[in-house]
N, C-alpha and C positions, 0 to 999 in steps of 0.2 A: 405735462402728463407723462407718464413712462409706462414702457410696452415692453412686452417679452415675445422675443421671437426666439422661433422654436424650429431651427433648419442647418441640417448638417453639409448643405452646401456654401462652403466659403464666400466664395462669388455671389448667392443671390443673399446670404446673409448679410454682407460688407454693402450689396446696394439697399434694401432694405433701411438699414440703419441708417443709410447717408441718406437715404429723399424721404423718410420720416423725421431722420434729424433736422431736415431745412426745415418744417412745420414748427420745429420746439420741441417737439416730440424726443425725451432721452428713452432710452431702446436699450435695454440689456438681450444678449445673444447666448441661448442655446445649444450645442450641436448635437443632443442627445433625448431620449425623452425623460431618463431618467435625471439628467440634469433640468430640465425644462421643468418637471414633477417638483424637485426641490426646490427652485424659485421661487414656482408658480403657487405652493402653500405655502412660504416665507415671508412674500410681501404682496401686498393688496394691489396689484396690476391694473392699469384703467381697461388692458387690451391684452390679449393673446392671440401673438399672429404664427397656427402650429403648421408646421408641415406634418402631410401624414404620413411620409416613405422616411422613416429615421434609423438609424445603425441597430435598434433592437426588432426588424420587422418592417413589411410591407404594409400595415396596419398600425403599429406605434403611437400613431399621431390620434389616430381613434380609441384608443384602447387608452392612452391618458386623458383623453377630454371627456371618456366615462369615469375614467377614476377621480379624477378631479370633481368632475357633478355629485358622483358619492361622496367624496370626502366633505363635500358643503362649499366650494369654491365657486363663486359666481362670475366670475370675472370675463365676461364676453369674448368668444374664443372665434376668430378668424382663420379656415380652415384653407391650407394651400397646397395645392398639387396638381401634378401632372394627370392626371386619372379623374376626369370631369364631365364621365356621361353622366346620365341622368341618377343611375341607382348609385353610383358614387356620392353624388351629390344629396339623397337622402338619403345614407349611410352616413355621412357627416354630420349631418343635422339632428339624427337621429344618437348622434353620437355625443349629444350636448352642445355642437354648433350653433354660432349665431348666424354665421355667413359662411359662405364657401366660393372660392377662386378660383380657378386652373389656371395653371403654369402652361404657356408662359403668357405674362397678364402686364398690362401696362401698366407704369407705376403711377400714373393718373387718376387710375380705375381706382386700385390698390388706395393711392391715399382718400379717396370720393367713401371708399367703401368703409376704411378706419375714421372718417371724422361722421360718416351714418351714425356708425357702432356705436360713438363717445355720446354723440344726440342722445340715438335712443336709451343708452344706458342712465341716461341723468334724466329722461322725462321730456326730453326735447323734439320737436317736428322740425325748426329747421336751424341752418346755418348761422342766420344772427341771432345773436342775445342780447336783451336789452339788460341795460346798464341803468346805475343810479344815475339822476341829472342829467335827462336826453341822450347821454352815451350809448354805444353802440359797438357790435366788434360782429364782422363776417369772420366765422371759422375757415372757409372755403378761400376768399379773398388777401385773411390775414389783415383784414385792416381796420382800425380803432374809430369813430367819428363822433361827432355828439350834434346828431340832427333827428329829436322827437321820430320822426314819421317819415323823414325822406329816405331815398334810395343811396346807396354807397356813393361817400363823391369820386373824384378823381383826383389826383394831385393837387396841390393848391398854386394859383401861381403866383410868379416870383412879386408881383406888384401887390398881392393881397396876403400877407402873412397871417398865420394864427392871433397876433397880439389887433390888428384891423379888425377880424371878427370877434374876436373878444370886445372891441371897444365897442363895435355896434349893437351889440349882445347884452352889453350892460345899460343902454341907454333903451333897450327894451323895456315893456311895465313889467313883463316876467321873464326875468334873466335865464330861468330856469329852462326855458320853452325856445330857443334861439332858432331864428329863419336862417339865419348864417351858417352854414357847414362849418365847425371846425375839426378837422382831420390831425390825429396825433401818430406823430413819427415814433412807434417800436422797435426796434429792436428785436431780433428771433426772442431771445432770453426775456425781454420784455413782457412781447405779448403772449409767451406761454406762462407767465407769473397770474396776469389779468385771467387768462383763459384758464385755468387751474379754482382762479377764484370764482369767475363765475360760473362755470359749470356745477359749481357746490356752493348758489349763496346759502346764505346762513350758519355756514359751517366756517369754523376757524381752525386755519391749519398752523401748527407751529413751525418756526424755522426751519427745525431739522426735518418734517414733514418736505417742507418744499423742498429742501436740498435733495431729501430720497427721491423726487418726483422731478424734479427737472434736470439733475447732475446722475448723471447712468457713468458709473465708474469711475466717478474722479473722487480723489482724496484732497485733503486739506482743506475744503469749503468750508469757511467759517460761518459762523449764523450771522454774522455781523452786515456777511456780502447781502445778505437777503434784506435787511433794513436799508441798503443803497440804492437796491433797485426797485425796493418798494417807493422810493422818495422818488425815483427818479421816475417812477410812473406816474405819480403823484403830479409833480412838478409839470410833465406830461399833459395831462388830463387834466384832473379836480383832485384838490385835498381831500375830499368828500369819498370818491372813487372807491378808497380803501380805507376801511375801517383799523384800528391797533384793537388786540383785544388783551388787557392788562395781565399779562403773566404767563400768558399762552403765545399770540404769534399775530396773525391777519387775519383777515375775511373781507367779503364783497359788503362795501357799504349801503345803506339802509337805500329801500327803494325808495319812488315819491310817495305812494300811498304808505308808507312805515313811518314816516315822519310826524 
């Protein structure tokens, strides 16, 4: 998923970027509102995390998240600053806000509050999303599994590898429904490829789709790199997992009631 922050402090921009980078999350940076403005109507952001004290004004940050609401841009805008009594805080809201912060906020809170945002903007209550073929993914936890109904596992241990519960998985009458936790190892890049797709099943995104949404400022990406790490999620999980769609690019494969 890729985010725009929108903060003309060096220092909290560079952290920002770096503990939403850990997530998956690619983050393009701001330092201005009229650059944040030109972004923010450019490319279709999952997230807008704005500062409201910007170089054009003590208000800046509020005065483009109206502008933006007028112009037709939906894009769930995360409002931050220093300035976090009460009427500030519904002044931002008021402001076309989705949530509001005060500086100074732990990046805890901070990414708790950006993966709410991503939920409620796709129609979602909570953290997990259920996957084709018992899979599973905590957004919160980061981690992939394919157990119907159970709870997040733990690490698997050294004596029990995935290829052990795959084998007793198979000798199930319904392979699809496994008692066995199997836990699959991603990858940052990985599971923001997965998480990209499930937040939008049905939708298919093409190559260069993905590369705008998970590479924030790199050049060179070929579409090609994105077919490697589709296999290798694949390879991962279930062939199943992830659909090809001819001529376009990916998408979250078909549920069990689709079948």
């Amino acid at each position: 998923m890729r985010l725009l922050i929108v903060e003309d402090d060096p220092h909290i921009a560079e952290l920002l970027q770096e503990g939403l980078g850990e997530d998956g999350y690619a983050c393009d940076v701001a330092s201005s509102a009229g650059q944040g403005g030109s972004l923010a109507r450019l490319f279709p952001y999952a997230l807008i995390l704005l500062d409201v004290m910007l170089p054009e004004g003590h208000d800046a940050g509020y005065v483009l998240g109206r502008e933006l609401r007028a112009g037709g841009v939906q894009t769930p805008i995360l409002y931050l600053t220093a300035r976090s009594n009460v009427e500030e805080r519904v002044t931002g809201l008021d402001a076309g806000g989705d949530d509001y912060l005060g500086k100074p906020f732990a990046l805890r809170e901070l990414r708790a509050r950006v993966r709410a945002l991503l939920r409620r903007s796709s129609g979602l209550a909570r953290n997990v999303l259920r996957l084709p073929l018992g899979w599973q993914m905590d957004m919160a936890g980061r981690t992939v599994w394919q157990a119907p109904d159970g709870p997040a596992p733990g690490p698997l241990s050294e004596d029990f590898d995935r290829a052990s519960a795959e084998r007793l998985n198979s000798e199930r009458p319904n392979p699809e429904r496994p008692r066995v936790q199997v836990q699959a190892e991603l990858t940052r890049r990985e599971f923001a490829l997965l998480e990209l797709l499930a937040l939008h099943p049905g939708r298919a995104f093409s190559r260069q789709d993905i590369i705008e949404r998970l590479w924030s400022g790199e050049s060179g990406v070929e579409p090609k790199v994105i077919d490697v790490y589709v296999s290798t999620v694949r390879r991962k999980t279930a062939e199943e997992l992830i659909d090809t769609v001819r001529g376009l690019g990916y998408r979250l494969g078909k549920m069990a009631h689709e079948w």
